[in-house]
N, C-alpha and C positions, 0 to 999 in steps of 0.2 A: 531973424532971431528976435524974439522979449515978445511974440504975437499972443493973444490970446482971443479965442472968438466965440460966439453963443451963433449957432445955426436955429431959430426956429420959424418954417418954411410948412405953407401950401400950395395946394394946386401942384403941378406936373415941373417945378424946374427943379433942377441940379444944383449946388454948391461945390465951386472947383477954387479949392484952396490950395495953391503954391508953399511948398514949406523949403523950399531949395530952390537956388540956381547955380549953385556950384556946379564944379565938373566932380570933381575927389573926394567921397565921405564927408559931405559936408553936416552939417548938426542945427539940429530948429526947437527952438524955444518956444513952445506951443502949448498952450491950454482951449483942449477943443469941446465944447458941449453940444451934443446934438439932439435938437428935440425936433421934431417935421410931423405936423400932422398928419399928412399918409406914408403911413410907414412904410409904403413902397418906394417913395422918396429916397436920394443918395446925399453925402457930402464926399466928394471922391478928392482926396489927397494924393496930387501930382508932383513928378519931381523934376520940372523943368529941363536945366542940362545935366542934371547928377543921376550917378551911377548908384544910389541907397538916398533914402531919406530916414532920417536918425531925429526921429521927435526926442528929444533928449533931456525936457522939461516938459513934459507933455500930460497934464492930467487928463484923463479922456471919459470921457462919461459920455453914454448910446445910450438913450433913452426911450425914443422912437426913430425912425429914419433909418438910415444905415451909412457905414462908416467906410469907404474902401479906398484900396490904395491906387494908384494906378498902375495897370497892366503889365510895365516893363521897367520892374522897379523892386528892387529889394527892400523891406522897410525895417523898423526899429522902434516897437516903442518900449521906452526904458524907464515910466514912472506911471505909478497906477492906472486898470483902464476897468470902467465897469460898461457892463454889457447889459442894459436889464429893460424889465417892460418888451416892449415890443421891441426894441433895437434888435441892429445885428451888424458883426463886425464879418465882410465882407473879405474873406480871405482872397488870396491874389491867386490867378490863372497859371501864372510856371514860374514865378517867383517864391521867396521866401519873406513871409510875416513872421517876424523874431518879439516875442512877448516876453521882455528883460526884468520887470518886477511884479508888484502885487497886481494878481487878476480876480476879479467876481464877475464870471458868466454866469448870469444867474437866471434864465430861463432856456428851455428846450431850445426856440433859433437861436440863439448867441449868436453862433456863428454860419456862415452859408458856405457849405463847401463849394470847393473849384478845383483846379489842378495842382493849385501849388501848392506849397508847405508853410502848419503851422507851426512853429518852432518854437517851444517852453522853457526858458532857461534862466527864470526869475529863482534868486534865493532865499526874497522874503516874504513871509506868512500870506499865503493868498486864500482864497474859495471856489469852492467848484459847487455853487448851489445851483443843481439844474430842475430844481422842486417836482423829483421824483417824474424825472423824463427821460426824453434822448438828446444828447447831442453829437453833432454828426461833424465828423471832418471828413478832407479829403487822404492827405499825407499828415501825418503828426507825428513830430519827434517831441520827447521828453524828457529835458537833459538837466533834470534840478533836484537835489539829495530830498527825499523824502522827507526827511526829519522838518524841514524847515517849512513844509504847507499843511494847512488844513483844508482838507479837499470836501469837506461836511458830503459825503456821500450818504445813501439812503438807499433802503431795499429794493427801491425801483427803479435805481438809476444807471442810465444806459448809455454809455460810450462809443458812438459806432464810427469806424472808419471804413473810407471805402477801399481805400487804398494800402499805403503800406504804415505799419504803426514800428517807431525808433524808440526803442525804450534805451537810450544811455547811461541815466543815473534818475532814481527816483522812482516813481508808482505814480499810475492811474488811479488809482484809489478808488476805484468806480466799484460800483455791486457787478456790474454787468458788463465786460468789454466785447462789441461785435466787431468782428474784423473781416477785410475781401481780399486783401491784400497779405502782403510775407509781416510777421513781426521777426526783431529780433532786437539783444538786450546787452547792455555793456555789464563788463564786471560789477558793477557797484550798481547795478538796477536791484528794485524789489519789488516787484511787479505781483503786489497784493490788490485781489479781489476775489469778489464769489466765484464768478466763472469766467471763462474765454471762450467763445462760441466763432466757429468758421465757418464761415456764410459764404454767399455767392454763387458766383460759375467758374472762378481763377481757379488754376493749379498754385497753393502757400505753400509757404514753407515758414516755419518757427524756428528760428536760428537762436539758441540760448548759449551764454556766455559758460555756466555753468548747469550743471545737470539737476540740481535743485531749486533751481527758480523758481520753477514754479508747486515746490511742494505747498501744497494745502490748499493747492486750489484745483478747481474742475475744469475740462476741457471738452467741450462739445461741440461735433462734429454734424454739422444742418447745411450740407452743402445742395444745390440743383444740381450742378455739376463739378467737374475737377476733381482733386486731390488735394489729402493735405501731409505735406513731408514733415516727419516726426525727425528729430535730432537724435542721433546715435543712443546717448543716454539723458534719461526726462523720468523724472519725479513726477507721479501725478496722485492725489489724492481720489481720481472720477476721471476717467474717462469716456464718455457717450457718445458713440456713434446713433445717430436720430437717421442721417440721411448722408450719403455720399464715400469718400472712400480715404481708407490710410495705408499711406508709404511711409512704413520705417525707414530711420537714417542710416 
């Protein structure tokens, strides 16, 4: 705990920062900056003998380089992280990356999908400035009331997951959400944007909480292959089928 470090690094090595040795939820006091002149460069944060590592002072700023957790490790960060320039926060393979307060992804890689899940559940004012690009997850849940972020979305900006997208509580607030995977959305989700387009070759399925969720937005359907299952009743302001097929709920 009380660590704080500046990574700036060339040439081809690695930066492996311990922020635990506990066994049991332990919690790390950390101020990480990471600049690495090839941005192909890592700083991979490990969790020695613990079961989560919980930066829980942790201001994080990705500048160049990239930021990842390690492999078999549930993480936490729970105090502002900016994402920008060339950085990229390196989500985890079949873990869970829990992003607990203010975020600025602020360009197209932010983030590098992988298997596991990003999970959003800050509830104070953050950014989603992706300067009219895409950014791509793998799994994404979003479990934080609306009211409280400013997502500065822009006509061109595009939210893609490959996988399955968890709308809990709050909005993507994106112009454009692509999805490969099933969504689905808690009670108190409000899952405003321009449009939702179903991509891929999966069979989806859109599970809404209730049947107006998605009023006043558009739903397009651009699959290569599969199906996409519709929910019993769905409000839709647009529906487009471009490519692929639909099953009523």
């Amino acid at each position: 705990d009380g660590h704080s470090g500046t990574f700036r690094m060339a040439g081809t090595n690695t930066a492996d920062v311990m922020c635990n040795s506990g066994t049991t939820n332990p919690s790390g006091s950390w101020t990480l900056a990471i600049e690495m002149e090839n941005p192909n460069r890592l700083v991979q944060v490990w969790k020695g003998t613990a079961s989560t590592v919980n930066l829980g002072s942790a201001m994080v700023n990705v500048r160049t380089g990239k930021l990842r957790f390690d492999e078999d490790v549930d993480a936490t960060i729970n105090q502002p992280i900016t994402v920008a320039s060339t950085g990229q926060l390196v989500a985890p393979s079949t873990k869970r990356l829990s992003i607990g307060s203010h975020w600025n992804m602020a360009d197209r890689n932010a983030v590098e999908p992988r298997n596991g899940e990003v999970y959003i559940n800050g509830s104070s004012n953050s950014n989603w400035n992706h300067n009219n690009r895409r950014v791509v997850f793998y799994n994404l849940t979003i479990d934080a009331p609306a009211q409280t972020h400013n997502w500065n979305a822009s006509s061109d900006d595009t939210l893609w997951v490959l996988n399955n997208l968890s709308l809990n509580d709050g909005s993507p607030r994106s112009a454009v959400v692509v999805f490969e995977g099933n969504i689905s959305s808690g009670a108190s989700a409000d899952p405003r944007m321009d449009e939702f387009v179903a991509s891929g070759t999966n069979n989806q399925t859109i599970a809404l909480a209730a049947a107006g969720q998605l009023e006043g937005d558009n739903l397009m359907i651009n699959k290569t292959a599969g199906a996409v299952s519709l929910g019993a009743d769905m409000q839709l302001t647009r529906l487009t089928l471009k490519n692929g097929h639909i099953k009523p709920g």
